[in-house]
NUZAFI-472521 format. One record per atom (N, C-alpha, C): residue number from 1; residue in one letter; atom name; x, y, z. Coordinates in steps of 0.1 Angstrom, whole numbers, plus 2048, in hexadecimal, padded with zeros to 3 digits. Atoms other than C-alpha are relative to their C-alpha. Example, Ala and Ser with C-alpha at 12.3 -4.5 7.8 and 13.67 -1.06 7.14 Angstrom:
BEGIN
> kedren	markol	volum	u	v	w
> 1	A	N	809	7F4	800 .
> 1	A	CA	87B	7D3	84E .
> 1	A	C	809	80C	800 .
> 2	S	N	7F7	7F5	800 .
> 2	S	CA	889	7F5	847 .
> 2	S	C	7F8	80B	808 .
// end
This chain:
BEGIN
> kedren	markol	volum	u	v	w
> 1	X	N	802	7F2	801 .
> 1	X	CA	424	1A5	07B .
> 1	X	C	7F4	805	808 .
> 2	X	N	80E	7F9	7F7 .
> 2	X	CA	3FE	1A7	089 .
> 2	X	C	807	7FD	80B .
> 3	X	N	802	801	7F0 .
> 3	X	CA	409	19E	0AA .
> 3	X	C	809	80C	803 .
> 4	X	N	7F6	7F7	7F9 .
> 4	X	CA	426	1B6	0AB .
> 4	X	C	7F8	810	7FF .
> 5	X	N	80A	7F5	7FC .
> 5	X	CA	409	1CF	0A3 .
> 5	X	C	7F5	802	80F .
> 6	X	N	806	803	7F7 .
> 6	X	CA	3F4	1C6	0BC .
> 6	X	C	80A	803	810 .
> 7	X	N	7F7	800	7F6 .
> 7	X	CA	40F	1C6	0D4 .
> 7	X	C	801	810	806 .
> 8	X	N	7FD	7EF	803 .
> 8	X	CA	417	1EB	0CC .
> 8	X	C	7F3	808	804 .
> 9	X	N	80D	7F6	801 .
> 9	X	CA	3F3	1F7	0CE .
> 9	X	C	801	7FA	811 .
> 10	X	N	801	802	7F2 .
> 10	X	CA	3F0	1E4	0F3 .
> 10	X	C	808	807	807 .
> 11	X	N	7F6	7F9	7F7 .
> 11	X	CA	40F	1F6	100 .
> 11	X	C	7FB	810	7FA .
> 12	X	N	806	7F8	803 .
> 12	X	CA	3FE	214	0EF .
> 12	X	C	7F8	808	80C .
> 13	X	N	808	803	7F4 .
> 13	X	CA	3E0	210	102 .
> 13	X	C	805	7FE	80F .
> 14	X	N	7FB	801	7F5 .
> 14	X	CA	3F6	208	11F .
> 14	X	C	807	811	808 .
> 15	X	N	7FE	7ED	7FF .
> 15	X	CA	407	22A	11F .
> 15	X	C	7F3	80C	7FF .
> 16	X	N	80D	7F4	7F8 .
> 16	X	CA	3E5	242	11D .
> 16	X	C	7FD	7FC	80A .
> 17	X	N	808	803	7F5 .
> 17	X	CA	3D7	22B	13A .
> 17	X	C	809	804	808 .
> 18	X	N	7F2	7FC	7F7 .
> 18	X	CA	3FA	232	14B .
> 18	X	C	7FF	80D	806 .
> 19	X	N	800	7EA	7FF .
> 19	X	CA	3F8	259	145 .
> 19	X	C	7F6	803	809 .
> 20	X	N	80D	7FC	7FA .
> 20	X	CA	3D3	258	14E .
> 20	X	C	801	801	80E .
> 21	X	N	7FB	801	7EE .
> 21	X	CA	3DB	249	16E .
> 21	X	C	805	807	808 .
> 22	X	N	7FA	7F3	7FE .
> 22	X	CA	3F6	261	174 .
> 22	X	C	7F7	80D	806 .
> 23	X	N	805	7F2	7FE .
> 23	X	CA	3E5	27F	16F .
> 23	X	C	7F2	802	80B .
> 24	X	N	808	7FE	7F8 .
> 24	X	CA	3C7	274	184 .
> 24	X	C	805	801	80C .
> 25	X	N	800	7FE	7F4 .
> 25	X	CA	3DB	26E	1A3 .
> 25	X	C	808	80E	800 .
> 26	X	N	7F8	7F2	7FB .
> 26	X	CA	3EF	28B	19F .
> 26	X	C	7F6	80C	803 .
> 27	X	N	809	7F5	7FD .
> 27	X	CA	3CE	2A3	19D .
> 27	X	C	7FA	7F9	80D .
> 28	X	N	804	803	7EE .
> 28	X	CA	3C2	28C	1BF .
> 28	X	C	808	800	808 .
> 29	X	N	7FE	7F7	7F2 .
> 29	X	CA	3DE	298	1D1 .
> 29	X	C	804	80C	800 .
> 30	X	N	800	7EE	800 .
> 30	X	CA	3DB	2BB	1C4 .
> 30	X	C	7F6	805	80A .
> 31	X	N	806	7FC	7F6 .
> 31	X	CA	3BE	2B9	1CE .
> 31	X	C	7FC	7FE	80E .
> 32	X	N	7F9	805	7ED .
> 32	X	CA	3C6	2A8	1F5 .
> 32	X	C	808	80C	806 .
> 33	X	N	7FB	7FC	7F7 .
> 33	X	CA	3DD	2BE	1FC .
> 33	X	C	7FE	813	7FF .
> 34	X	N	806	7F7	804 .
> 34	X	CA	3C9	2DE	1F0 .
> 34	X	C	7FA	801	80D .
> 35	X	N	80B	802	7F4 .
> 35	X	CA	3B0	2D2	209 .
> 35	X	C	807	803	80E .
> 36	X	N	7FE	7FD	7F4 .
> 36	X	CA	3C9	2CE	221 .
> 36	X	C	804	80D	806 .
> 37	X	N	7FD	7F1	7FD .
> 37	X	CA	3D8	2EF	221 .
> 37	X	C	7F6	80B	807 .
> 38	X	N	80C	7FA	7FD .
> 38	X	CA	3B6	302	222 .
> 38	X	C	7FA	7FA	809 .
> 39	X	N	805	803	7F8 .
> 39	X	CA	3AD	2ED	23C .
> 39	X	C	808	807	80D .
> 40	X	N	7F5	7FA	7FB .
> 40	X	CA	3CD	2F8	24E .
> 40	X	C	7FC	811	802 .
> 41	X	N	802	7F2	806 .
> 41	X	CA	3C2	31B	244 .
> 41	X	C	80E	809	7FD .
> 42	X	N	7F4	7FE	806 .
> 42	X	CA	3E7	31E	234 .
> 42	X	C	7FC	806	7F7 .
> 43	X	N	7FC	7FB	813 .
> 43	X	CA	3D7	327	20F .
> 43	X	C	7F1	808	805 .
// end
């Protein structure tokens, strides 16, 4: 039973690091292609 806890908290932990990750590349190519537009002088 500990291990099947343990298990559960690692995949836990596996899923916020997952999200985290996510959410950082999705705000670095918000903000890439922000840059590129305004570079463009499109925005």
């Amino acid at each position: 039973m500990q291990d099947l806890n343990r298990t559960n908290s690692r995949m836990a932990w596996l899923g916020f690091l997952s999200l985290a990750i996510c959410l950082s590349v999705a705000g670095l190519q918000l903000w890439h292609v922000k840059n590129f537009f305004e570079r463009k002088k499109l925005l």
